[in-house]
N, CA, C and O atoms as a GROMACS GRO file, in nm:
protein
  276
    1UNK      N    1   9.177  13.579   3.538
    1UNK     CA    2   9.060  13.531   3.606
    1UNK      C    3   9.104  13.470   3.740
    1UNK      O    4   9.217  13.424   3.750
    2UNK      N    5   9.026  13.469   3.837
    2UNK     CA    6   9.055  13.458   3.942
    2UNK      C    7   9.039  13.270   4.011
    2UNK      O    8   8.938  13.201   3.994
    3UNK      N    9   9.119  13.241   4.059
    3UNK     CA   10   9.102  13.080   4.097
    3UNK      C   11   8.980  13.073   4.209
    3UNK      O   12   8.988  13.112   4.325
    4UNK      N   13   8.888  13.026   4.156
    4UNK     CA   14   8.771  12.945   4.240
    4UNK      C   15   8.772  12.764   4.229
    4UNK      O   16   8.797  12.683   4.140
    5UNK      N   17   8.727  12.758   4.380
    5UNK     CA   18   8.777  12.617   4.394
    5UNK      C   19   8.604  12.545   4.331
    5UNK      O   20   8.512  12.600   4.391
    6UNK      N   21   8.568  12.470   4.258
    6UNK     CA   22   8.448  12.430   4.258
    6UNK      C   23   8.375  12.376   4.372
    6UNK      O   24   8.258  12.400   4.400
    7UNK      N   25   8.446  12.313   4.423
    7UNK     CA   26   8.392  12.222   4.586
    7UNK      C   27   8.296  12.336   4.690
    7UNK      O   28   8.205  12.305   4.767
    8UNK      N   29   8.342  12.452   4.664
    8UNK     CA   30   8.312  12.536   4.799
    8UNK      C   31   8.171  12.631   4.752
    8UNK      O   32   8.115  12.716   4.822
    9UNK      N   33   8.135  12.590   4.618
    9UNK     CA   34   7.953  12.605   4.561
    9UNK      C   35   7.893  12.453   4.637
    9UNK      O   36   7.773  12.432   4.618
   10UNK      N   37   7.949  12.376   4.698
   10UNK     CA   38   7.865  12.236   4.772
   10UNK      C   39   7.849  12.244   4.917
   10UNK      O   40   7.781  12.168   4.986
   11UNK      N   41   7.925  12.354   4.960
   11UNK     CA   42   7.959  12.377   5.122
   11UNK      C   43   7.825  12.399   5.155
   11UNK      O   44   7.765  12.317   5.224
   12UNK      N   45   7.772  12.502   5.112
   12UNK     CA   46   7.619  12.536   5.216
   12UNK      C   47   7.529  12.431   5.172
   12UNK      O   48   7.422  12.454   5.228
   13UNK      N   49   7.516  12.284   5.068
   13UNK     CA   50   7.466  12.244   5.033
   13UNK      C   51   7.494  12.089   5.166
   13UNK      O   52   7.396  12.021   5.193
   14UNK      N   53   7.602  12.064   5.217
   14UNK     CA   54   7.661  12.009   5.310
   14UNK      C   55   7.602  12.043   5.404
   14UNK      O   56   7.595  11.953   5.488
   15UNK      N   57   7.547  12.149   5.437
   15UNK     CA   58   7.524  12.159   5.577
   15UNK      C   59   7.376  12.244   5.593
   15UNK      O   60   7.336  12.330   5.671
   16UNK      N   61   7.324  12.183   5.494
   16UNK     CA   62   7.116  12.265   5.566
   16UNK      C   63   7.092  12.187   5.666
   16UNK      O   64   7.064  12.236   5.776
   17UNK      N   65   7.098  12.040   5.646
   17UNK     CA   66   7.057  11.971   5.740
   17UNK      C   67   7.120  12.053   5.922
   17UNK      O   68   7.036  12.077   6.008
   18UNK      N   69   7.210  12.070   5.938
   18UNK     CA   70   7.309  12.128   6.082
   18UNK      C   71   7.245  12.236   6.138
   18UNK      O   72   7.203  12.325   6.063
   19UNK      N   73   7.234  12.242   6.239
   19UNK     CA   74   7.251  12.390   6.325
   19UNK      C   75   7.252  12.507   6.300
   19UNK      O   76   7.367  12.551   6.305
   20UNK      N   77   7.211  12.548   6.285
   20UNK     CA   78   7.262  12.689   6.206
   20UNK      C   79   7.407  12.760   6.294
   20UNK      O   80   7.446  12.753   6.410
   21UNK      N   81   7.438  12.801   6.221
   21UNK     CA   82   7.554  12.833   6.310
   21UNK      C   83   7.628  13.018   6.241
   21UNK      O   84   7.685  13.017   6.132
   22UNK      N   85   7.618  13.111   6.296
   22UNK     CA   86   7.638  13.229   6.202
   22UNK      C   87   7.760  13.235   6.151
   22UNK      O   88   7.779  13.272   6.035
   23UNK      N   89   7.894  13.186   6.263
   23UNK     CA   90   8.007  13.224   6.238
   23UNK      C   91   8.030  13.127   6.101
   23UNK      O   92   8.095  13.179   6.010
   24UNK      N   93   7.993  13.022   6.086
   24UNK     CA   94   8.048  12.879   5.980
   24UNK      C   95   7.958  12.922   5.849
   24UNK      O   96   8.003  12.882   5.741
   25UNK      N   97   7.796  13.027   5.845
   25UNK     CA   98   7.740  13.084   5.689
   25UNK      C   99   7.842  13.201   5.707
   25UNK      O  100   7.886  13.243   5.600
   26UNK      N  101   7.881  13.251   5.798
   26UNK     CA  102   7.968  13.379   5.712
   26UNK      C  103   8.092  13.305   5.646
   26UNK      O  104   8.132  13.328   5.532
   27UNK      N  105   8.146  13.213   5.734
   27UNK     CA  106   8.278  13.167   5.602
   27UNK      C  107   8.229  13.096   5.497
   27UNK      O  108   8.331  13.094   5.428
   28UNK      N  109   8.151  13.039   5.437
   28UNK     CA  110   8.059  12.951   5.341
   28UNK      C  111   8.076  13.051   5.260
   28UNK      O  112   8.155  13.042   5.166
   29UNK      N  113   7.976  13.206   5.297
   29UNK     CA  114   7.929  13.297   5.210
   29UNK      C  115   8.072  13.391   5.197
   29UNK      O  116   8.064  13.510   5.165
   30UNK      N  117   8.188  13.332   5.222
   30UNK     CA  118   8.300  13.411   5.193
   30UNK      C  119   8.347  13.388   5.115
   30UNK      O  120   8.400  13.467   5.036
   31UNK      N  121   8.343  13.235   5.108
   31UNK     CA  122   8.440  13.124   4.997
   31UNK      C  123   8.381  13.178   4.878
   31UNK      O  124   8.429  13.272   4.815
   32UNK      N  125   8.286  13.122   4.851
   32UNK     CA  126   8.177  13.142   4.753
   32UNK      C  127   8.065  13.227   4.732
   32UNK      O  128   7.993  13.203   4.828
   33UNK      N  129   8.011  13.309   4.663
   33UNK     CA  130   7.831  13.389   4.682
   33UNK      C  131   7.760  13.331   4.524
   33UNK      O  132   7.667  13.382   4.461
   34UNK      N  133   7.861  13.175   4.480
   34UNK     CA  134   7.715  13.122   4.415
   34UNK      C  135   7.715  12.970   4.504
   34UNK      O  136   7.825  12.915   4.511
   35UNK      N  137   7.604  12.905   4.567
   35UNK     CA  138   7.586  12.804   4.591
   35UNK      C  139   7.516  12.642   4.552
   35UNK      O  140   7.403  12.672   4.514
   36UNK      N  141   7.524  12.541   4.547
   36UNK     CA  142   7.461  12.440   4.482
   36UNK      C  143   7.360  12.385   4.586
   36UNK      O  144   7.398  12.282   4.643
   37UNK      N  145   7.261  12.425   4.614
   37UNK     CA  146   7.157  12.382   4.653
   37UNK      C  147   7.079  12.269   4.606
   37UNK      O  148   7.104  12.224   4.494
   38UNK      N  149   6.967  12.208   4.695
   38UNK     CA  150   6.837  12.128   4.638
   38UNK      C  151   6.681  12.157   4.675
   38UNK      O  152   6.660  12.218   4.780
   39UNK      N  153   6.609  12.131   4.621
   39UNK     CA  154   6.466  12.097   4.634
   39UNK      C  155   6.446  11.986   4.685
   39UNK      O  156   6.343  11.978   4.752
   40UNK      N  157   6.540  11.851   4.673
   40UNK     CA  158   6.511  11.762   4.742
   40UNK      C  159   6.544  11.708   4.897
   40UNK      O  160   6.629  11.619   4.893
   41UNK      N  161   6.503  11.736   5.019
   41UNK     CA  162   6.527  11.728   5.161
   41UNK      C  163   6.420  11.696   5.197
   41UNK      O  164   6.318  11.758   5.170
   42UNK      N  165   6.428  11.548   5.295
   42UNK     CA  166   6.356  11.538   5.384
   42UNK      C  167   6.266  11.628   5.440
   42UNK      O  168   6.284  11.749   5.435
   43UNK      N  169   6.157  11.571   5.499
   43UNK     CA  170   6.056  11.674   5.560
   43UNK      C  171   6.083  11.732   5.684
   43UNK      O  172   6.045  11.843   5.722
   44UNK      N  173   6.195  11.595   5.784
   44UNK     CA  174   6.218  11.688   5.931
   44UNK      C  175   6.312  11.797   5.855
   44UNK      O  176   6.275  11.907   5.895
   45UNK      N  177   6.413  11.811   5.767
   45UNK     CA  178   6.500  11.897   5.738
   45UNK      C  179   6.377  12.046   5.726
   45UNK      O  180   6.356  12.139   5.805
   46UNK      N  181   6.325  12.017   5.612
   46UNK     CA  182   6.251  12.139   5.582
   46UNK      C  183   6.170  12.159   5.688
   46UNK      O  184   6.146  12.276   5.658
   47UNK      N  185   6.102  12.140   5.796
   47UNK     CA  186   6.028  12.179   5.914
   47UNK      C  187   6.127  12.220   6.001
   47UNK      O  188   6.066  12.301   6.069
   48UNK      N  189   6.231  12.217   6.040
   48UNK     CA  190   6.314  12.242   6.144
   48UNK      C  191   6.369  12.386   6.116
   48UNK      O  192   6.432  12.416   6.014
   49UNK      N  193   6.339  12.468   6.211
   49UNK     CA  194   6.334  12.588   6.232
   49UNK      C  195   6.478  12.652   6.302
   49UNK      O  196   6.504  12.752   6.368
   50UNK      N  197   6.553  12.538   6.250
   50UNK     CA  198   6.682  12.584   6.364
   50UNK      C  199   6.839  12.556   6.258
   50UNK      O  200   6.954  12.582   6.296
   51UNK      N  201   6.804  12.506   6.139
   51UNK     CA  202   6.912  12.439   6.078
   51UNK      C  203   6.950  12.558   5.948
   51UNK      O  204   6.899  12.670   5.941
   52UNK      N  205   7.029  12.511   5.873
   52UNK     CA  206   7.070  12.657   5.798
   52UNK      C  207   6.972  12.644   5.668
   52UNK      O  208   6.957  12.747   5.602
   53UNK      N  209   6.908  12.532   5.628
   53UNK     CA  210   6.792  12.505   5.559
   53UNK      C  211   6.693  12.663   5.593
   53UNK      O  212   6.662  12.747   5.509
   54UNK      N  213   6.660  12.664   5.738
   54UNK     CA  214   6.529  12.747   5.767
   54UNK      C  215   6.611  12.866   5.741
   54UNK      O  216   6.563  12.926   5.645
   55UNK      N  217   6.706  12.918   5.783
   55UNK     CA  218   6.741  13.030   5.801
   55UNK      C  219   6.740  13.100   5.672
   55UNK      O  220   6.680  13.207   5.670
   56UNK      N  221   6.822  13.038   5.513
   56UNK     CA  222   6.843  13.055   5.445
   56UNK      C  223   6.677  13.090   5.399
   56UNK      O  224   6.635  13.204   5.413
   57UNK      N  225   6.596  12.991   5.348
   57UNK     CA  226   6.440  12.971   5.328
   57UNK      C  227   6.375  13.090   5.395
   57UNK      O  228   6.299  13.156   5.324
   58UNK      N  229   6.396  13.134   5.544
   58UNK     CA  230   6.302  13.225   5.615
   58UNK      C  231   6.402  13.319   5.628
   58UNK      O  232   6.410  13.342   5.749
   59UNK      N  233   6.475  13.380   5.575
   59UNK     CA  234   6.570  13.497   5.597
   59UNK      C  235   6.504  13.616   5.628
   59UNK      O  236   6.563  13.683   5.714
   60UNK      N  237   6.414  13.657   5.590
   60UNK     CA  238   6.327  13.768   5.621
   60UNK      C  239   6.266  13.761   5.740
   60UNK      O  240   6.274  13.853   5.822
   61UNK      N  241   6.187  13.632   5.764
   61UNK     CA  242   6.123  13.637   5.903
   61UNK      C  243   6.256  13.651   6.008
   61UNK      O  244   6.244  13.751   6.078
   62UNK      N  245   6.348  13.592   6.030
   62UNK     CA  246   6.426  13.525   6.102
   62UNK      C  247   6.559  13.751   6.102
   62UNK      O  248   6.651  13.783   6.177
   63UNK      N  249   6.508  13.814   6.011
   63UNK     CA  250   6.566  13.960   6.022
   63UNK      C  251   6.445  14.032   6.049
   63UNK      O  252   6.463  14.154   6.053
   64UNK      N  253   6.344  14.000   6.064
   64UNK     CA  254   6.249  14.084   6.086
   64UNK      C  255   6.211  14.098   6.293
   64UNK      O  256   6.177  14.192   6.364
   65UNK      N  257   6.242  13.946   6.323
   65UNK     CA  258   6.179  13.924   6.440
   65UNK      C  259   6.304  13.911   6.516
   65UNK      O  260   6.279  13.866   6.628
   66UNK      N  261   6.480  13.942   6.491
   66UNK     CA  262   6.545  13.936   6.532
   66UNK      C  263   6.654  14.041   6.575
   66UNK      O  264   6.726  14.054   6.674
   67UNK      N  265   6.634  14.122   6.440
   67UNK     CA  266   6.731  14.222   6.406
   67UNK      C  267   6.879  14.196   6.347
   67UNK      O  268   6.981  14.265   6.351
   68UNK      N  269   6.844  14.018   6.270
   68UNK     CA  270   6.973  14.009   6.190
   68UNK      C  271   6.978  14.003   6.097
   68UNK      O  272   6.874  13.976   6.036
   69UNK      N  273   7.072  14.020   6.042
   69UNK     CA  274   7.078  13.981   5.836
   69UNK      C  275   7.028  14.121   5.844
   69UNK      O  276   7.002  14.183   5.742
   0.00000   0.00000   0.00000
């Protein structure tokens, strides 16, 4: 079986609140492809249209009106 670090299912959970940033979700989604998320975030978090919160949440809009993902 292969060594997975547990810590690196908390990484994208560390950073909804931030920037979105593409190059820093592709290494996130390298480490790991299961993540520990919440339901519980502030309201500016969840309204902010720019942080990896929205991106993740609106992935479709955000490949539909962009041409990414």
């Amino acid at each position: 079986m292969p060594y997975a670090n547990s810590d690196y299912c908390h990484l994208m959970l560390n950073n909804l609140d931030l920037p979105f940033d593409e190059n820093k979700y592709k290494h996130i989604t390298e480490l790991c492809n299961v993540h520990k998320l919440t339901y519980k975030l502030y309201k500016d978090v969840t309204e902010d249209k720019n942080n990896f919160y929205s991106r993740i949440v609106r992935k479709e809009e955000y490949a539909k009106s962009s041409n990414q993902w």
